[in-house]
N, C-alpha and C positions, 0 to 999 in steps of 0.2 A: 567560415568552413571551407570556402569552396580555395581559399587563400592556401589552407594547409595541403590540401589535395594537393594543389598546384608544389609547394614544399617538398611531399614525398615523394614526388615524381622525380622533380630535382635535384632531391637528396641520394632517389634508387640510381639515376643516370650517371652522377658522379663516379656512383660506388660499383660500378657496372664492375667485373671479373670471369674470365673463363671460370667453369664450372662443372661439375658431374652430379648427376643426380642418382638416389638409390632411394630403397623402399622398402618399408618390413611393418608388418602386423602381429602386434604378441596381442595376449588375452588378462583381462585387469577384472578378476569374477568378484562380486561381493564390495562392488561399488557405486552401480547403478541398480535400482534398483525401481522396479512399476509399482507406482505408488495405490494405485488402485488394484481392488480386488473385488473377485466374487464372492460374497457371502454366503453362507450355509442354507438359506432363505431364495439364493438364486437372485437377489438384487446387489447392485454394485455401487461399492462407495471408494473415496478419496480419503486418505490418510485416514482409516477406522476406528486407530486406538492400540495402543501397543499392546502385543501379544491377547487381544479381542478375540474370544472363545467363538466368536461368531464367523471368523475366517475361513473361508476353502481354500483360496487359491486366489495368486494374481491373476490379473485378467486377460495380462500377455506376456510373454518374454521379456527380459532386458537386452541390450545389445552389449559386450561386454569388451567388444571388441578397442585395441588403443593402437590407431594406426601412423606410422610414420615414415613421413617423406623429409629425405637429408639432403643435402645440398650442398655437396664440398667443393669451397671457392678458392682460386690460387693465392696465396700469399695474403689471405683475408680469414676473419671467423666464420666455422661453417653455419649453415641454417640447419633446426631444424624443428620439422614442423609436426605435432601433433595434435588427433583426431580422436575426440571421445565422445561420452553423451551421458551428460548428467546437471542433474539442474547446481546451479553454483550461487547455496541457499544455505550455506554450512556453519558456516559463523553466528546466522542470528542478530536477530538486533536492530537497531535504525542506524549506526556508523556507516561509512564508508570504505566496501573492504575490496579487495583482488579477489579474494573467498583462496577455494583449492589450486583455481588456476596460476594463480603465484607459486604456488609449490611445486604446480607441473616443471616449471618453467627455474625455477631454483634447482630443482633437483636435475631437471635434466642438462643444467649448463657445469652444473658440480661435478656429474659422471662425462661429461664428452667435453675434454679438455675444448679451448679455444673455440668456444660455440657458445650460439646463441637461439634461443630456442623460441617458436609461436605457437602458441594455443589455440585452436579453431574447438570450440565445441557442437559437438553434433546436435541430432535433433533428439531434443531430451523432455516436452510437453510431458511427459507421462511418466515422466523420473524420479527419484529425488534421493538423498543419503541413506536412507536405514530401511531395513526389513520390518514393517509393522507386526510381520506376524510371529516375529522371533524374537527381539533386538533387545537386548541389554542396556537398558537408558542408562546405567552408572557406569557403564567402563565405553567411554570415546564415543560419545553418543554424537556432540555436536561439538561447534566451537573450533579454535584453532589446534587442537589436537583431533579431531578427525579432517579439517582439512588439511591438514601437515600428510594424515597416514591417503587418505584421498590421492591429494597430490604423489607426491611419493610412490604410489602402487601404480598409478597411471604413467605415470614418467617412466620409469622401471619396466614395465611391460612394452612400452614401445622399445627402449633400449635394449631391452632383453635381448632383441636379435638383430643388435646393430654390426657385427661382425659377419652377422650371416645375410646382410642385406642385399636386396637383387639391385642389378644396374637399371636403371630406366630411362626411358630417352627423354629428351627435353629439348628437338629439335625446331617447335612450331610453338606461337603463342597466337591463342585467338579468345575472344570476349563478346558477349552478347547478354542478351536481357529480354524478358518476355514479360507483357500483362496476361493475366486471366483477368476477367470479372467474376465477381464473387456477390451474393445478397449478402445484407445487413441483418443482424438476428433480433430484430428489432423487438416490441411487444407488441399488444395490440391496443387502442385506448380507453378500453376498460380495465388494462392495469396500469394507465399512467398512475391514476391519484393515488395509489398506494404505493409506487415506484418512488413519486417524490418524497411520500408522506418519509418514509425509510430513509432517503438519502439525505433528509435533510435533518434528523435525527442523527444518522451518521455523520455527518461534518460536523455534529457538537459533540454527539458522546463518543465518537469513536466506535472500534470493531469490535468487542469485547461486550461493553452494554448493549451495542446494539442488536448484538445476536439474541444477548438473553431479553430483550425487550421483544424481539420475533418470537423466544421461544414461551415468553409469558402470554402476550396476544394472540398469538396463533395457537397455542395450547401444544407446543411440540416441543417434548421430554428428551430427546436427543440435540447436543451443540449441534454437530456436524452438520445433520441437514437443515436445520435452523441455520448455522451460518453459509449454508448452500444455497438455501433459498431468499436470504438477504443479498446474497452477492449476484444472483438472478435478476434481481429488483435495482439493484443499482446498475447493474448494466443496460437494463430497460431504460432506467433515466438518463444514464450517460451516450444513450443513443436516440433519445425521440427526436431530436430536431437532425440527426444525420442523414444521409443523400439513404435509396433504397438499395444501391447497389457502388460499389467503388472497382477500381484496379488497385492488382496486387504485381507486384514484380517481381518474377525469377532471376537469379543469375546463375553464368556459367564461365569458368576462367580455364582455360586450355593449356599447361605447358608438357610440351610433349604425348606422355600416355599419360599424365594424370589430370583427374577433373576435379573441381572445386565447383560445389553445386552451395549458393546462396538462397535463404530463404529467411522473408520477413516476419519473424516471429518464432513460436516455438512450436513446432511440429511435433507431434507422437512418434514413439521409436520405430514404429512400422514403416514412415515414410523416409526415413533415413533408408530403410531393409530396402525397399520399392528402387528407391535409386539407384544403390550400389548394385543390386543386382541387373538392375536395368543399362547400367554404365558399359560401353565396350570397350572402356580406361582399365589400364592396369590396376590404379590406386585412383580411388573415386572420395573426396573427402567432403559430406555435406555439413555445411555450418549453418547453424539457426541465428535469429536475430543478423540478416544481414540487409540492408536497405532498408532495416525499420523495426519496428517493435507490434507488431500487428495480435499480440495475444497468441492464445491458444488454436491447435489445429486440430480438434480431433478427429480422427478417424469415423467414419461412416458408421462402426460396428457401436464406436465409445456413443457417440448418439442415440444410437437403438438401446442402448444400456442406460446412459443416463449418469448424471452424477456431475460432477464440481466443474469439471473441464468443458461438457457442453451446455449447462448453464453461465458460465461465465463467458464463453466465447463472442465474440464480437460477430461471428458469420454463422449463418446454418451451416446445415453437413454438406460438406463437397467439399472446400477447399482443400484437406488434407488430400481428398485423393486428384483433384485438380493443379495444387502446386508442385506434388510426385510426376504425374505424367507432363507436364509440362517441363520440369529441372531433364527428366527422361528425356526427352526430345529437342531439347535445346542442347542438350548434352553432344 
């Protein structure tokens, strides 16, 4: 790994070019989507059940924004770079796919001749393709025909106002990195023995029996939080012997007025919001999953509510708003 690092460096110094940088934000509505909601009952669940009479309302905002930064090089293909937030879960399945971000990236090198295009995904923890409380499972529901229109609409919205893009400087490059310490969301050891008893059930029968094997034992007539509460239990097991607290690293990448805020894992869309608005960068771009694969970040608020994302999470509640004020100040 540390070999190819050393490659791209290599390979970027070769290819070095004068260059100008611009920047535009178009809007891509009716592709992110918060997959969690409030129920009529005032409790809150994750993915409910399509068009579920029992629906009030999602539990927060999408961000719907698709931002991009170009980068036109002399006598070279331009770059360029965009910024979305959605989980990239479209396809389905156990293959090996690119999901929609291939389509970002098809589509926007088809429309801006002689370019090449990056995909940064934002922070998208609380995302995911369809509107449970509306959506049409027969027309484009999943599959490579919604990540085709996915990609595509996202592409296109940063394009949108590639003509009308503002100049931006790119005079200074600077880079840094930050720990927080974070706790472990450990259990306690009166639920190891049924943490295991689960997980090791799970490693033979798989997700599917396993939930309804929760929902027979336990007497719980609902999949969802049956398989909420099995995936609680195995995160219990897959943490008893782990350290009580770790470091987590921020990053921050400087050119010019735009920031590149990295964070290990998948953050909720609020702390994407926390950033950008916290940024004194023209064009502030947060990516998730970067330095690492660290799970879910919910928000403070998603904790006090409950449901999939803070049972499954690997930390109690803080991180989300600890790796925000941190990406903030490293900034």
């Amino acid at each position: 790994m540390n070999k190819r690092f050393v490659d791209a460096a290599t390979f970027a110094l070769k290819d070095l070019k004068p260059a100008k940088m611009g920047w535009a934000i178009g809007k891509a509505p009716n592709i992110a989507f918060v997959r969690r909601f409030r129920m009529k009952d005032g409790s809150f669940r994750t993915n409910p059940g399509y068009r579920n009479p029992d629906i009030d309302c999602p539990a927060s905002p999408s961000d719907d924004s698709s931002s991009l930064l170009i980068i036109k090089r002399e006598n070279a293909p331009e770059i360029g770079v965009v910024n979305f937030q959605v989980h990239p879960d479209v396809i389905g399945g156990f293959a090996v796919s690119s999901d929609y971000p291939h389509f970002v990236r098809q589509t926007y090198e088809k429309l801006i001749d002689n370019s090449r295009c990056i995909y940064l995904n934002g922070t998208c923890g609380d995302t995911n393709h369809a509107d449970w409380s509306i959506w049409n499972t027969d027309k484009c529901f999943r599959g490579y025909d919604r990540a085709r229109y996915m990609g595509r609409k996202i592409a296109m919205a940063a394009v949108a106002n590639y003509e009308l893009a503002e100049p931006i400087s790119g005079d200074k490059i600077a880079f840094g990195h930050k720990a927080i310490t974070v706790k472990m969301n450990k259990g306690t050891e009166a639920e190891l023995p049924l943490a295991k008893e689960l997980s090791d059930y799970y490693d033979i029968h798989g997700l599917e029996d396993s939930t309804a094997y929760v929902q027979k034992t336990m007497g719980i007539k609902d999949m969802v939080p049956a398989k909420t509460l099995l995936r609680r239990y195995l995160r219990i097991h897959s943490l008893k012997d782990a350290p009580d607290q770790r470091e987590l690293y921020v990053s921050a990448l400087i050119v010019g007025d735009v920031a590149f805020a990295g964070i290990p894992g998948e953050p909720f869309t609020e702390v994407g919001r926390i950033i950008k608005n916290g940024s004194k960068y023209t064009l502030t771009m947060p990516s998730c999953l970067a330095n690492g694969c660290e799970g879910y970040y919910p928000t403070q608020a998603a904790f006090d509510e409950g449901g999939y994302e803070a049972e499954t999470a690997k930390y109690v509640a803080g991180p989300a708003e600890q790796l925000a004020a941190a990406s903030v100040e490293l900034i």
